[in-house]
BALOBA-1460 file (C-alpha; in Angstrom, 3 decimals):
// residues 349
<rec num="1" residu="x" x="101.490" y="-38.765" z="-68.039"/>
<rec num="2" residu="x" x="101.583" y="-41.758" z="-65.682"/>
<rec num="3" residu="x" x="103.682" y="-42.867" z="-63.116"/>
<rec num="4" residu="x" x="103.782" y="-46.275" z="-61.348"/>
<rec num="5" residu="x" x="104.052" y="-45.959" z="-57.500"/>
<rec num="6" residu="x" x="87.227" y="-56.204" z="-59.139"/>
<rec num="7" residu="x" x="84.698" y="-55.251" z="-58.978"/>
<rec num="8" residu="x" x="82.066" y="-54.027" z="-61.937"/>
<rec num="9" residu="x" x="80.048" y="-50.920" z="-60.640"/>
<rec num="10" residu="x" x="80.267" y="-47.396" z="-61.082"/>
<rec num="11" residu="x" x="79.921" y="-44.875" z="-58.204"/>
<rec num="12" residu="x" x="78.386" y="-41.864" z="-58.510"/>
<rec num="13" residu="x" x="79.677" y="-39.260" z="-56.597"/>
<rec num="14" residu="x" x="76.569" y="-39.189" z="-54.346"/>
<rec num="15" residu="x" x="76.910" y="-42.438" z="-52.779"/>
<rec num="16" residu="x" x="81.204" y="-42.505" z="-51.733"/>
<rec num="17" residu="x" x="81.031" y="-41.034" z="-48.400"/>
<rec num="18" residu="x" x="77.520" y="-41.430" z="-46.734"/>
<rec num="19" residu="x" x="77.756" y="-39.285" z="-43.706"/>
<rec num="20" residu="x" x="81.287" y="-38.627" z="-43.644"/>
<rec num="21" residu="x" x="81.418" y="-36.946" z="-47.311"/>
<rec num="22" residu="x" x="77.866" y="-35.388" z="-47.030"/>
<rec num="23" residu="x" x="78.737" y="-33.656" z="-43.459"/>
<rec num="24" residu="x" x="81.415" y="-31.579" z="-44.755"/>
<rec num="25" residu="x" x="79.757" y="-30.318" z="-47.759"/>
<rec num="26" residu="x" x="76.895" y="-29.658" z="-45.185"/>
<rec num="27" residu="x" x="78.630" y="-27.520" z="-42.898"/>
<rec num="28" residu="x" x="79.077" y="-25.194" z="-45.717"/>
<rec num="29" residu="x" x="76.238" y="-25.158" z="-48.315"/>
<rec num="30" residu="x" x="72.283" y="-25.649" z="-47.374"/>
<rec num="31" residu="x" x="69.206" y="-25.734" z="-49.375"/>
<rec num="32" residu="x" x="66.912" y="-22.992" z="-49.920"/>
<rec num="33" residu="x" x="64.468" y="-24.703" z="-47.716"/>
<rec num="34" residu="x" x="67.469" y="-24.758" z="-45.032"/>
<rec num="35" residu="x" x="67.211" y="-21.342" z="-45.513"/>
<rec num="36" residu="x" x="63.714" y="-20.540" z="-45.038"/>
<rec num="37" residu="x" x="63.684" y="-22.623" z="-42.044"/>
<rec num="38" residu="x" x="66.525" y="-20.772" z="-40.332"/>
<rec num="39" residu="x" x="65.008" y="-17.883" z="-41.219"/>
<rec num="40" residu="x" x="62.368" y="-18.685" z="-39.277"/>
<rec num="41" residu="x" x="64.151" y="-19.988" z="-35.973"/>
<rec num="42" residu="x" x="65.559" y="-16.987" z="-35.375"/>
<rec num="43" residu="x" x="62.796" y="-15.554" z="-33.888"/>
<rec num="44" residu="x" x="61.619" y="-13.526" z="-37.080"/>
<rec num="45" residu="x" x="64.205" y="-11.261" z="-38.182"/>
<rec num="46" residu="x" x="62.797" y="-7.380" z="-38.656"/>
<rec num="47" residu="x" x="62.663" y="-5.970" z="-42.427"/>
<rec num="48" residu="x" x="65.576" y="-3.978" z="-42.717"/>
<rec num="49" residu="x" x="64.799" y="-0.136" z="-42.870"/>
<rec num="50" residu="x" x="67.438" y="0.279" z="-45.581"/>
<rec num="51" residu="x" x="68.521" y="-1.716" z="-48.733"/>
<rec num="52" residu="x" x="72.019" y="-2.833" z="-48.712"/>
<rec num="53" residu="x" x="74.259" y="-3.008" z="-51.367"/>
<rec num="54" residu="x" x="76.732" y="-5.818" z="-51.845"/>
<rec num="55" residu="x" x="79.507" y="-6.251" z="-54.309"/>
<rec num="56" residu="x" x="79.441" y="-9.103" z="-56.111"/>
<rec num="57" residu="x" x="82.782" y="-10.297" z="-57.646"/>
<rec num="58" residu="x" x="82.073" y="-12.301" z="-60.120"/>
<rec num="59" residu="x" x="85.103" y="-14.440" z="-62.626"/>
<rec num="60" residu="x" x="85.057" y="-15.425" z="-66.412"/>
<rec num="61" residu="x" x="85.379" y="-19.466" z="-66.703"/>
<rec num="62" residu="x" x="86.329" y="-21.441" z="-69.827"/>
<rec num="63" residu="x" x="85.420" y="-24.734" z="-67.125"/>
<rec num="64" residu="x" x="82.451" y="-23.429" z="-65.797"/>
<rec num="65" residu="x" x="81.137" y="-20.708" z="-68.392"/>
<rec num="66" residu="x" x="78.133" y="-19.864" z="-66.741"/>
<rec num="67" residu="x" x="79.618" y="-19.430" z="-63.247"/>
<rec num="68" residu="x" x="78.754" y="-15.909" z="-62.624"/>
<rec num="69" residu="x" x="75.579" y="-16.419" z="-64.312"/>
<rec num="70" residu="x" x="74.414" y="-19.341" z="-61.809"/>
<rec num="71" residu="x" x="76.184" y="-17.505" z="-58.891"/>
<rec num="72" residu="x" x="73.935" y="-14.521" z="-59.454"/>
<rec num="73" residu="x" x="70.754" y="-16.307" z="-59.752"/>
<rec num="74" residu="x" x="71.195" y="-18.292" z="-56.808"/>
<rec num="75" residu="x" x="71.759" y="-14.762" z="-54.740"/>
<rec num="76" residu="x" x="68.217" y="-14.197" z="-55.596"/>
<rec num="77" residu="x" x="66.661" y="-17.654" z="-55.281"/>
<rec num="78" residu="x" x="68.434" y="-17.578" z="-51.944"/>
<rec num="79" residu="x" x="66.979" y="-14.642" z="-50.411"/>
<rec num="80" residu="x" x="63.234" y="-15.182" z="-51.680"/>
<rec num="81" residu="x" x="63.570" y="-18.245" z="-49.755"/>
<rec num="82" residu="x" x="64.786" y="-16.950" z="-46.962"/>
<rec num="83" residu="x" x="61.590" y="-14.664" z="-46.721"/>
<rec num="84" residu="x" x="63.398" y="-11.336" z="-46.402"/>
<rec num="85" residu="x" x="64.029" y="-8.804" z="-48.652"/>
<rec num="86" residu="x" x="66.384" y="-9.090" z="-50.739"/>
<rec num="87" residu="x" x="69.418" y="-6.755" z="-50.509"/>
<rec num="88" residu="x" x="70.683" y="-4.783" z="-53.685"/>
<rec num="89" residu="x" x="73.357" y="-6.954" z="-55.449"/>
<rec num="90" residu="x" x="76.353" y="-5.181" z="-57.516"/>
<rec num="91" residu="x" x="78.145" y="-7.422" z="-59.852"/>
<rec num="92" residu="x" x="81.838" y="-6.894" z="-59.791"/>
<rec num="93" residu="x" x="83.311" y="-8.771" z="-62.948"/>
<rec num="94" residu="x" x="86.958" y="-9.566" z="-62.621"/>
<rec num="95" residu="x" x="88.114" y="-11.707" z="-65.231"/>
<rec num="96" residu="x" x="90.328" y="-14.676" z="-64.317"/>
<rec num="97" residu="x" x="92.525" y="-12.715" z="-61.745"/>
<rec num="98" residu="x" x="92.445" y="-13.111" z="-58.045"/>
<rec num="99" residu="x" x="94.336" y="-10.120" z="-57.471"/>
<rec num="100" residu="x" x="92.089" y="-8.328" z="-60.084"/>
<rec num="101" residu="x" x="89.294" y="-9.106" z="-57.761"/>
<rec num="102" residu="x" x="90.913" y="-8.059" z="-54.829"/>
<rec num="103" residu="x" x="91.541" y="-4.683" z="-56.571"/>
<rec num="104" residu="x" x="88.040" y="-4.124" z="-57.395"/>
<rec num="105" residu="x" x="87.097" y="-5.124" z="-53.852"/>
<rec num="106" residu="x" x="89.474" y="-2.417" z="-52.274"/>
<rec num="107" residu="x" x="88.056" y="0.425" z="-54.743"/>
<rec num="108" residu="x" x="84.239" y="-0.476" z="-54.114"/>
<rec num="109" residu="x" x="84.965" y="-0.658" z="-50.311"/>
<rec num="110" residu="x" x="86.774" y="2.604" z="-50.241"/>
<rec num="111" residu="x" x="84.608" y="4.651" z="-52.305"/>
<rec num="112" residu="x" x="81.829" y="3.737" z="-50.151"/>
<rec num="113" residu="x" x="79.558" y="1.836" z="-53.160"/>
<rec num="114" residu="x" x="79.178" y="-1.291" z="-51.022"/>
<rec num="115" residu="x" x="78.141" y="-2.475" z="-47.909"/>
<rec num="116" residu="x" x="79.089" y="-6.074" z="-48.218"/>
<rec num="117" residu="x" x="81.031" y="-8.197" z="-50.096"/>
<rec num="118" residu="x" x="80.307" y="-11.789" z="-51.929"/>
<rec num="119" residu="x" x="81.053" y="-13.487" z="-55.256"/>
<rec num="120" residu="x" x="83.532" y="-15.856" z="-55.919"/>
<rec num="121" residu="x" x="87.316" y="-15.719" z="-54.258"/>
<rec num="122" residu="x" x="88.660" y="-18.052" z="-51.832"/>
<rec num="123" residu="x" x="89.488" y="-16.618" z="-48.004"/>
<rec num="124" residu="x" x="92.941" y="-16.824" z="-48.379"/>
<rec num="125" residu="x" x="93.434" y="-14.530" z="-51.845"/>
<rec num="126" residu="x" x="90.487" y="-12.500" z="-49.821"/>
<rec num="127" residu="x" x="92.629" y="-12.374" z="-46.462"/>
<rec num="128" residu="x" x="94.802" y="-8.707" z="-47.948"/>
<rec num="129" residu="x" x="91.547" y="-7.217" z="-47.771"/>
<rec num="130" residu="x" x="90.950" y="-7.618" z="-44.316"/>
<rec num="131" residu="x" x="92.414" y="-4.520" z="-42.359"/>
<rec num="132" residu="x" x="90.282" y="-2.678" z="-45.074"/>
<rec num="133" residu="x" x="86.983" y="-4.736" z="-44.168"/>
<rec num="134" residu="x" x="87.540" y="-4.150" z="-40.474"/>
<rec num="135" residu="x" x="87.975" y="-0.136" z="-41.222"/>
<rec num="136" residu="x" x="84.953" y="-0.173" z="-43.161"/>
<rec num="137" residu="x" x="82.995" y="-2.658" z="-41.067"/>
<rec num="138" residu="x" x="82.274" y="-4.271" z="-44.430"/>
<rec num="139" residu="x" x="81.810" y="-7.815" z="-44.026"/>
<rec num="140" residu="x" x="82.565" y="-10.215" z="-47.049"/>
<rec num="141" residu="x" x="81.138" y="-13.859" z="-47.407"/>
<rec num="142" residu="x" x="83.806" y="-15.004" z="-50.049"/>
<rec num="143" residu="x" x="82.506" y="-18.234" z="-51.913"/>
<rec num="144" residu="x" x="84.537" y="-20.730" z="-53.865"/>
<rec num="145" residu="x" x="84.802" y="-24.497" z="-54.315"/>
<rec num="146" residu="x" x="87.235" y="-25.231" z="-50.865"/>
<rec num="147" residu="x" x="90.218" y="-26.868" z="-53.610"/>
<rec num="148" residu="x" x="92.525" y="-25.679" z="-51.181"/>
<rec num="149" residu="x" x="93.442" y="-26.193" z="-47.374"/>
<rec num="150" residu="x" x="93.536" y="-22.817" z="-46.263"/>
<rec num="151" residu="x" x="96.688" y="-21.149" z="-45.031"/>
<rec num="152" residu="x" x="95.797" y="-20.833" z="-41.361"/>
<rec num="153" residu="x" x="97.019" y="-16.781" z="-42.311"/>
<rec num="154" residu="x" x="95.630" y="-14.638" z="-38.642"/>
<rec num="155" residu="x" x="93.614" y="-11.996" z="-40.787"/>
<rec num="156" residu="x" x="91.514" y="-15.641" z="-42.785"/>
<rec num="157" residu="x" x="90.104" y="-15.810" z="-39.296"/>
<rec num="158" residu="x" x="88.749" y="-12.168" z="-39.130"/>
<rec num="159" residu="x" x="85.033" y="-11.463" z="-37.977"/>
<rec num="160" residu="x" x="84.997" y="-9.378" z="-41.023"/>
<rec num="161" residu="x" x="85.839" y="-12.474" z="-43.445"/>
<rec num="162" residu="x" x="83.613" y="-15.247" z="-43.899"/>
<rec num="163" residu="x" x="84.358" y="-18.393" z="-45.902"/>
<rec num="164" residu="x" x="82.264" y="-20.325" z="-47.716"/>
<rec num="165" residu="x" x="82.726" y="-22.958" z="-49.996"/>
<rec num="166" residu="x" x="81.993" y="-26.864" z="-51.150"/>
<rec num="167" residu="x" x="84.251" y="-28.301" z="-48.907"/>
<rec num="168" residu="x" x="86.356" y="-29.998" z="-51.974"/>
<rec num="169" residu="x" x="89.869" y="-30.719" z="-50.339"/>
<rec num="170" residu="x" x="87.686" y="-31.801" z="-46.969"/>
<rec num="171" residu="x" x="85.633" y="-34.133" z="-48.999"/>
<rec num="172" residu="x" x="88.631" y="-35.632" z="-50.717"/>
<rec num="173" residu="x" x="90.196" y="-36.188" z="-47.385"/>
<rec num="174" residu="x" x="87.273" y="-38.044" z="-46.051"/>
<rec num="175" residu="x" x="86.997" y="-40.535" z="-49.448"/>
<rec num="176" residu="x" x="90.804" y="-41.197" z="-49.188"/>
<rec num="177" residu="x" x="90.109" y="-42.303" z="-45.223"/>
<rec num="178" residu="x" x="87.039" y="-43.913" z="-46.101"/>
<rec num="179" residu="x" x="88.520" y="-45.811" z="-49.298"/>
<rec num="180" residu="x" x="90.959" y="-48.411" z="-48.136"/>
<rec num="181" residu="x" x="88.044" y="-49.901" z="-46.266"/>
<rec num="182" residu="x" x="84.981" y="-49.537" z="-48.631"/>
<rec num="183" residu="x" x="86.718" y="-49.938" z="-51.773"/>
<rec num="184" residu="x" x="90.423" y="-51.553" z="-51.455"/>
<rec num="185" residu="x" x="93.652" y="-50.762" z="-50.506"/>
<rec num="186" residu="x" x="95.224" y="-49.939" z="-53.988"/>
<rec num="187" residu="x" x="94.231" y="-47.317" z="-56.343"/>
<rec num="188" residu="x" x="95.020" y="-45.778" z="-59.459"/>
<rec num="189" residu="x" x="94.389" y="-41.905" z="-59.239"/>
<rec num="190" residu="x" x="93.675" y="-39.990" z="-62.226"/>
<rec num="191" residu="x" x="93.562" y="-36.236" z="-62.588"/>
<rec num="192" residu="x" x="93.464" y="-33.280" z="-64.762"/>
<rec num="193" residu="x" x="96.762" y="-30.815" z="-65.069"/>
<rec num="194" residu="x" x="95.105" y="-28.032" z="-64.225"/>
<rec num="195" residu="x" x="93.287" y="-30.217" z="-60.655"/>
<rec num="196" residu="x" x="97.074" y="-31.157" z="-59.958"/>
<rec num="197" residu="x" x="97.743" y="-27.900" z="-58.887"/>
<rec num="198" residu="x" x="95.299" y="-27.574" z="-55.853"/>
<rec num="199" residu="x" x="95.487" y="-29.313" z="-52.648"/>
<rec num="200" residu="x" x="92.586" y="-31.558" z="-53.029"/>
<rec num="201" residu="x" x="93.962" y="-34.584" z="-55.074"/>
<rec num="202" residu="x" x="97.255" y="-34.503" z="-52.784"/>
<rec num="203" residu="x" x="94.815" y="-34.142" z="-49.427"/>
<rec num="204" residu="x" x="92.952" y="-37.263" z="-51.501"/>
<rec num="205" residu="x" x="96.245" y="-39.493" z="-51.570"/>
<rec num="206" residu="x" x="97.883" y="-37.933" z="-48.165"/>
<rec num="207" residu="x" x="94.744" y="-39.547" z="-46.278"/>
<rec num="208" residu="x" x="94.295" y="-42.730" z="-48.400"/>
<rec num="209" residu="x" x="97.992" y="-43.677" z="-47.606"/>
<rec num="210" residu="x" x="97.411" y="-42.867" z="-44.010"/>
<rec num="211" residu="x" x="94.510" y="-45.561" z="-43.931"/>
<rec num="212" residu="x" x="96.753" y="-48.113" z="-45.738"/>
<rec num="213" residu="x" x="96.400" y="-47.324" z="-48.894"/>
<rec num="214" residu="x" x="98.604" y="-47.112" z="-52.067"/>
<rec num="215" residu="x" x="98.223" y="-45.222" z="-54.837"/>
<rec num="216" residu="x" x="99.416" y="-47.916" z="-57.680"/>
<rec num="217" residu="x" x="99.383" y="-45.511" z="-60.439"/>
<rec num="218" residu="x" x="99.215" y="-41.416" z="-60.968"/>
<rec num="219" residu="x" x="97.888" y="-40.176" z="-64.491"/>
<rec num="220" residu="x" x="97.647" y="-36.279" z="-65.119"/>
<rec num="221" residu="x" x="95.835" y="-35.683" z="-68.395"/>
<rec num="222" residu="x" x="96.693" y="-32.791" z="-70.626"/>
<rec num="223" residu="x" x="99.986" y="-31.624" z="-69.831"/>
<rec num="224" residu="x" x="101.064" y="-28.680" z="-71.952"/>
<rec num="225" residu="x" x="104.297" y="-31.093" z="-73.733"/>
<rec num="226" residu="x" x="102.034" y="-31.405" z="-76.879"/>
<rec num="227" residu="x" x="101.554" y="-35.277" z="-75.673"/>
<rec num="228" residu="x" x="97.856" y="-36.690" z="-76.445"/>
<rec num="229" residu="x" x="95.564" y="-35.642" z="-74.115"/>
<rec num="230" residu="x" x="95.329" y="-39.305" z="-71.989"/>
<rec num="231" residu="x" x="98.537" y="-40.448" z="-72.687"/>
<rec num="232" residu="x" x="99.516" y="-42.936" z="-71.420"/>
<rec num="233" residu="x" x="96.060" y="-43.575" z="-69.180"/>
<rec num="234" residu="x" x="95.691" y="-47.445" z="-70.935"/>
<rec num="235" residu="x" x="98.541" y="-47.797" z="-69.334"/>
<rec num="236" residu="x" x="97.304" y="-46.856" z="-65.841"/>
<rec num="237" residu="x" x="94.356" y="-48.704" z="-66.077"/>
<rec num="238" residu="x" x="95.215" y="-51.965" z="-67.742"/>
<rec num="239" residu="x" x="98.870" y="-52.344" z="-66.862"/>
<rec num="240" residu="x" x="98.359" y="-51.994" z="-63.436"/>
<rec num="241" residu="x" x="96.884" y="-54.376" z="-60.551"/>
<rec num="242" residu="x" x="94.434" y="-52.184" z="-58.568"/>
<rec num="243" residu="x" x="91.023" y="-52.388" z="-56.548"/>
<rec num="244" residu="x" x="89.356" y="-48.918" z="-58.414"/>
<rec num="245" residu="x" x="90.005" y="-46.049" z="-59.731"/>
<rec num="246" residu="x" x="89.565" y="-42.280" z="-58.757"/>
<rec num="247" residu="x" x="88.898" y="-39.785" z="-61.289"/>
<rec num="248" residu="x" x="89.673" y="-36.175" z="-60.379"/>
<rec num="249" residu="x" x="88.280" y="-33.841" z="-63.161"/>
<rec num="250" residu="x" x="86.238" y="-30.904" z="-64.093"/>
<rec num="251" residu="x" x="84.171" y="-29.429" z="-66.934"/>
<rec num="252" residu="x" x="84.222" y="-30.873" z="-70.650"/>
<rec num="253" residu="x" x="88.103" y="-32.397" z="-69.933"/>
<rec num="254" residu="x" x="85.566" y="-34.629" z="-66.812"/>
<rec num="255" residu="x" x="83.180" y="-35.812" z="-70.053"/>
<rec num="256" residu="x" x="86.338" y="-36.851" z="-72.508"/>
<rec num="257" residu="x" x="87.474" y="-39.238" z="-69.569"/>
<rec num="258" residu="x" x="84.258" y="-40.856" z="-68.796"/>
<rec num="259" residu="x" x="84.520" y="-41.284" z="-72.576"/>
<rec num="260" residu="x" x="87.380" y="-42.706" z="-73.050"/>
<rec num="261" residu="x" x="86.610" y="-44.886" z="-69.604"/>
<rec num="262" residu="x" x="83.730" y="-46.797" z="-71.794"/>
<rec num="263" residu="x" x="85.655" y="-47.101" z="-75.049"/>
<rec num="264" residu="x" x="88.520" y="-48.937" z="-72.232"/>
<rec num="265" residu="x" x="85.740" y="-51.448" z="-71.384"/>
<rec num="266" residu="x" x="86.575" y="-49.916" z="-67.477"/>
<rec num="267" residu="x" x="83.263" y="-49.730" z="-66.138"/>
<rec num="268" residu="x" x="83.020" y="-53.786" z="-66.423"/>
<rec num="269" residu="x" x="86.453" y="-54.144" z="-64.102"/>
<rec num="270" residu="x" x="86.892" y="-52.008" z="-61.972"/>
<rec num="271" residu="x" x="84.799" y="-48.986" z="-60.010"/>
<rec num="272" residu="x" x="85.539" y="-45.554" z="-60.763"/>
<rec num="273" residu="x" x="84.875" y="-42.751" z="-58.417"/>
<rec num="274" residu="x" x="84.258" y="-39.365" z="-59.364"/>
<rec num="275" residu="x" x="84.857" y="-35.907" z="-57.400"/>
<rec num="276" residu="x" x="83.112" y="-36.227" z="-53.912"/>
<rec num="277" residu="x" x="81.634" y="-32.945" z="-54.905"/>
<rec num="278" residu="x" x="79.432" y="-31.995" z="-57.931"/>
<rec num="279" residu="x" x="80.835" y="-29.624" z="-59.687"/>
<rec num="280" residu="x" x="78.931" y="-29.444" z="-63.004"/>
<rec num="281" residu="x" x="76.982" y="-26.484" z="-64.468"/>
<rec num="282" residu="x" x="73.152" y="-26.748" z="-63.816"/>
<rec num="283" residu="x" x="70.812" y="-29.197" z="-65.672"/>
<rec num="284" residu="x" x="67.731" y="-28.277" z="-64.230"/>
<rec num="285" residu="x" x="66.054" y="-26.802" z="-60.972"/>
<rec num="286" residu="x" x="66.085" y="-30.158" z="-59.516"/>
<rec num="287" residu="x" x="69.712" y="-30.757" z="-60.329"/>
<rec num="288" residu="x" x="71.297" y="-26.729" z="-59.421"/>
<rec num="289" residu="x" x="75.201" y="-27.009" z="-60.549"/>
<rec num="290" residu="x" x="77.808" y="-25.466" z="-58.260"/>
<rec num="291" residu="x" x="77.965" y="-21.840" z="-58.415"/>
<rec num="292" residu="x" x="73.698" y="-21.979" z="-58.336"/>
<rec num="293" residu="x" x="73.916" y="-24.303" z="-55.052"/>
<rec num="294" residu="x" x="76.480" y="-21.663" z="-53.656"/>
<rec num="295" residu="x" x="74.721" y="-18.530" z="-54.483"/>
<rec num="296" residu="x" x="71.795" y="-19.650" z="-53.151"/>
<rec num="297" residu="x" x="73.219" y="-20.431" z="-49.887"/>
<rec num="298" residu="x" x="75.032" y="-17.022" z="-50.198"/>
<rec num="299" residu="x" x="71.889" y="-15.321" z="-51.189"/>
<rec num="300" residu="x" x="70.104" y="-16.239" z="-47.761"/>
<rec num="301" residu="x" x="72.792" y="-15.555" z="-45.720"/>
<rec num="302" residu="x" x="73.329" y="-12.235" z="-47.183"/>
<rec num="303" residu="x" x="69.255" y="-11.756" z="-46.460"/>
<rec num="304" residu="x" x="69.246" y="-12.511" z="-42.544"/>
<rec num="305" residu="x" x="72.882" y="-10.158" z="-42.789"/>
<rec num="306" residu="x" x="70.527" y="-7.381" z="-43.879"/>
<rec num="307" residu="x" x="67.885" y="-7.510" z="-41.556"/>
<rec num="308" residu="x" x="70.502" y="-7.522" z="-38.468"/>
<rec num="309" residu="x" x="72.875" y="-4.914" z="-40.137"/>
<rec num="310" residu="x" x="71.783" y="-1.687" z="-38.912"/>
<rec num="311" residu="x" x="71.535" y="-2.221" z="-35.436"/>
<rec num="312" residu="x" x="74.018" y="-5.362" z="-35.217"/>
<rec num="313" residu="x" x="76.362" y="-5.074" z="-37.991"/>
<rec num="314" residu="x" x="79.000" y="-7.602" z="-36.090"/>
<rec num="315" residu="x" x="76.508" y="-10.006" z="-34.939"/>
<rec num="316" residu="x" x="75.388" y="-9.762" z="-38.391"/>
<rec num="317" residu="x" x="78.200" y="-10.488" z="-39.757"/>
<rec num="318" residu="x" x="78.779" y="-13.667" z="-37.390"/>
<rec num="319" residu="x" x="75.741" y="-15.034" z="-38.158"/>
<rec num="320" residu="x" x="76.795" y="-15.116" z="-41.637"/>
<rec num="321" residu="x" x="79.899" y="-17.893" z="-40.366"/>
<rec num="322" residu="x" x="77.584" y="-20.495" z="-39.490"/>
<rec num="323" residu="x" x="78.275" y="-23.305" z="-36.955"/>
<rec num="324" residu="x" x="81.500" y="-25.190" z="-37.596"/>
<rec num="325" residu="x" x="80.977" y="-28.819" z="-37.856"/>
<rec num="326" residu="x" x="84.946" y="-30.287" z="-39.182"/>
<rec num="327" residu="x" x="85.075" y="-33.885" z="-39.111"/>
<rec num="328" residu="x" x="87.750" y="-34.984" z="-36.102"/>
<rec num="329" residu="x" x="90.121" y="-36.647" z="-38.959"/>
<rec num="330" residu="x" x="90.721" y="-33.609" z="-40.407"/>
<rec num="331" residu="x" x="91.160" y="-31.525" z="-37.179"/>
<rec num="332" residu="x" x="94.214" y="-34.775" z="-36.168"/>
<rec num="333" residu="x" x="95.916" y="-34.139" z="-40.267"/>
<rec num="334" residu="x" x="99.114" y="-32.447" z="-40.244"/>
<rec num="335" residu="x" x="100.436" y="-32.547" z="-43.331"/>
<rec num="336" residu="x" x="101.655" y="-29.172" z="-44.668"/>
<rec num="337" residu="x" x="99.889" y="-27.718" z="-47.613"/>
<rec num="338" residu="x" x="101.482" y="-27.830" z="-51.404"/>
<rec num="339" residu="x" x="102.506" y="-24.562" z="-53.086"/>
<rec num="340" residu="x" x="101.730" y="-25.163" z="-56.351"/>
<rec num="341" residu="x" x="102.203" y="-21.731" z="-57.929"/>
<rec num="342" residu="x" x="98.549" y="-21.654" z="-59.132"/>
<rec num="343" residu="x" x="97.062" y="-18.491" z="-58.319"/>
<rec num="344" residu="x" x="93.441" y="-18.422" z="-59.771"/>
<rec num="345" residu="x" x="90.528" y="-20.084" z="-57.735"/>
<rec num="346" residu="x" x="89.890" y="-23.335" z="-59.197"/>
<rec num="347" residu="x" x="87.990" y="-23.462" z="-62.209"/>
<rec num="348" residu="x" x="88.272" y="-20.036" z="-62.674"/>
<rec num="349" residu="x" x="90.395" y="-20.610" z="-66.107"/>
């Protein structure tokens, strides 16, 4: 579907933002030698006396099919590096519900199985469980991609609940500032159906439009009419005068666009810019996908959790929050969030 509303490289996703891009993704994913080193600042956290155990909820993903596979190893590669044991992890599989997950969080929490929670849910879905996690004193660091703005619901904000994710609708705020001046002022914005119904392409346009910007064309590829996939995409790109194009899209659906992209002749026009945020499965250990560069964040923070537990267990928890470090243009937004009816995290499908 498209909708009406040069220069010949092609970005990679690495180089949109710089800084601005790279800072919010910091703030809420490091490397495992991040890890170590924090580890070590702290003064040399004591070996805890007693193994933990932490739930692990864990989805099935047609998009990312070895999610929970990635997630899990990273939990380990995360705490070796941190240089503390490692506590006991308990995967919690919940298929492609968020309120499945949340049930299996509220049974291992009251039956006393768990200690802490992790795996893959954002804050907000996570947010019900919260009188339960302060009961309990059961903290949960609840990972996802960030493809929403959250709520701003009181019990998100909980000692007890820590969010942690790729920063996704924050990094697509920061291109769509950052765009107007490094790129152009018009745009054609392509997406997926099933990215249209998270905040972060509308948080892309909201702050591109702010800048200056005008979004010259919207395509949304594979919409469930029985059309062609990219219908009506040669359309958007060759009927239309714009400065580049952005390219919103995830798992094999991201490949078939960069596909048809070349057959197009696009890369010789125009630039194309991908997601701000990689979001592929892992390649190799120099090039750890999304759910690995998560749980191995996850995996050291759960580590220095441990060793602080017994006689901390709120400061523990804390600790697990991390400094906040929000860019000032997304503190001054005030646009109200979309409700799209989509209920799953993204890319949990």
């Amino acid at each position: 579907m498209t909708s009406s509303t040069s220069s010949p490289a092609r970005l990679g996703r690495r180089g949109f933002l710089g800084a601005s891009a790279s800072t919010a993704a910091a703030a809420a994913c490091g490397t495992a030698p991040a890890l170590a080193a924090a580890a070590t600042a702290s003064g040399g956290l004591p070996a805890p006396a007693v193994r933990r155990t932490v739930g692990v909820l864990l989805p099935e993903s047609s998009r990312y099919p070895t999610l929970s596979a990635e997630f899990l190893a990273g939990l380990d590669a995360g705490a070796a590096a941190s240089g503390l044991p490692a506590p006991r992890w308990l995967p919690l599989p919940y298929g492609r519900s968020a309120r499945a997950a949340v049930r299996q969080a509220q049974a291992a929490v009251q039956s006393g199985s768990v200690d802490a929670l992790a795996g893959w849910l954002p804050a907000d879905a996570a947010a019900d469980l919260v009188p339960l996690l302060q009961e309990h004193a059961v903290p949960f660091l609840a990972s996802d991609t960030g493809a929403d703005r959250p709520s701003g619901r009181p019990a998100a904000r909980s000692p007890w609940l820590i969010p942690h994710t790729l920063a996704l609708w924050e990094s697509c705020a920061l291109l769509g500032h950052e765009a107007p001046r490094r790129w152009g002022s018009r745009a054609v914005l392509c997406m997926g159906f099933l990215e249209s119904g998270y905040d972060f392409p509308h948080e892309f346009r909201a702050a591109f439009e702010a800048a200056g910007g005008t979004v010259a064309a919207l395509h949304v590829s594979g919409l469930p009419d029985g059309r062609p996939e990219f219908d009506g995409l040669v359309a958007a790109l060759k009927g239309t005068s714009a400065d580049f194009v952005v390219a919103l899209y995830s798992g094999r659906q991201a490949g078939r666009f960069r596909a048809a992209w070349q057959r197009l002749g696009m890369e010789r026009q125009r630039p194309l810019l991908d997601l701000p945020v990689a979001l592929e499965t892992t390649v190799s250990t120099s090039s750890p996908g999304a759910a690995m560069r998560l749980g191995t964040d996850a995996g050291g923070r759960l580590a220095r959790w441990q060793a602080m537990a017994h006689d901390r267990p709120l400061a523990a928890s804390a600790q697990m929050r991390g400094p906040s470090q929000e860019s000032p243009i997304l503190q001054t937004t005030t646009r109200q969030r979309m409700h799209s009816g989509w209920t799953n995290p993204y890319l949990v499908t």
